[in-house]
N, C-alpha and C positions, 0 to 999 in steps of 0.2 A: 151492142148498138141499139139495139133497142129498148136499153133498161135508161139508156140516156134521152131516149127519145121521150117518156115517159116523162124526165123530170125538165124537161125544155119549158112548158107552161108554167112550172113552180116556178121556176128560175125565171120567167119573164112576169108571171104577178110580184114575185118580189122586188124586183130592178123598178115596176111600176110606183110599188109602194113606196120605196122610196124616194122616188124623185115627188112623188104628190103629195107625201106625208112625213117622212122621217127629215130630209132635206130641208124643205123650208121650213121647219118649227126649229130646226140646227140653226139658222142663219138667224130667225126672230130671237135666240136665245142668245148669242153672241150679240147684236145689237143692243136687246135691254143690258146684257152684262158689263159693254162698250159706254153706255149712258149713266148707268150706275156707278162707273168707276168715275166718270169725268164730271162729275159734280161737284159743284164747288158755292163760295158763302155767293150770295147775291143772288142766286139764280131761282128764278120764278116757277113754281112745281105745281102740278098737282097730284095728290096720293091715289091709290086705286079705291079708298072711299069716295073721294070725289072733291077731297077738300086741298085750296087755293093758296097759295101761299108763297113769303119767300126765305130760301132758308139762310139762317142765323151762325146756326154752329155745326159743324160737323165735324164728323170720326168716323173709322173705316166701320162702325156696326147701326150707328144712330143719326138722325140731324134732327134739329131744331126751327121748326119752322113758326115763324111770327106771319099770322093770318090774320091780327087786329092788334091795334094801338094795346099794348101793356099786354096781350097774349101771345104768351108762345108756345108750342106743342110739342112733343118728343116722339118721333114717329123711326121705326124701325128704317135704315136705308132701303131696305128691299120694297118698301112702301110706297115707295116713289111711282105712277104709274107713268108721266112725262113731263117734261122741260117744256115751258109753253116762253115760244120766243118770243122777239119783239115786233113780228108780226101779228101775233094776237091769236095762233095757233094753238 
């Protein structure tokens, strides 16, 4: 009984850890992977450089994003940092 009582605190840092740290970086990771999938041609982006855009071509590893008359870029999907909607978000 008391070899359990000893590990009662471990057991309650790690249930904390989780909820404060392993949990919600779970949920931020299914989100971007949710948004990543549902990308599609038209839609307004910007990469985790920082650069503006909207994509052209896409495939399940690549898109192509035209960010100026006659340019277009080839940026890894995973590049993508968000969908900026038609709120101007």
């Amino acid at each position: 009984m008391e070899n359990i009582q000893a590990f009662i605190p471990l057991i309650l840092l790690f249930v904390v850890f989780y909820f404060l740290l392993i949990r919600p970086q779970q949920k931020q990771q299914k989100k971007r992977k949710e948004m990543l999938s549902n990308l599609q041609k038209g839609d307004r982006v910007v990469t985790i450089g920082g650069i503006h855009g909207v994509i052209k071509e896409i495939d399940d590893t690549n898109i192509s994003l035209r960010v100026a008359d006659n340019l277009n870029l080839k940026f890894s999907r995973a590049a993508v940092d968000r969908v900026i909607n038609d709120e101007g978000q």
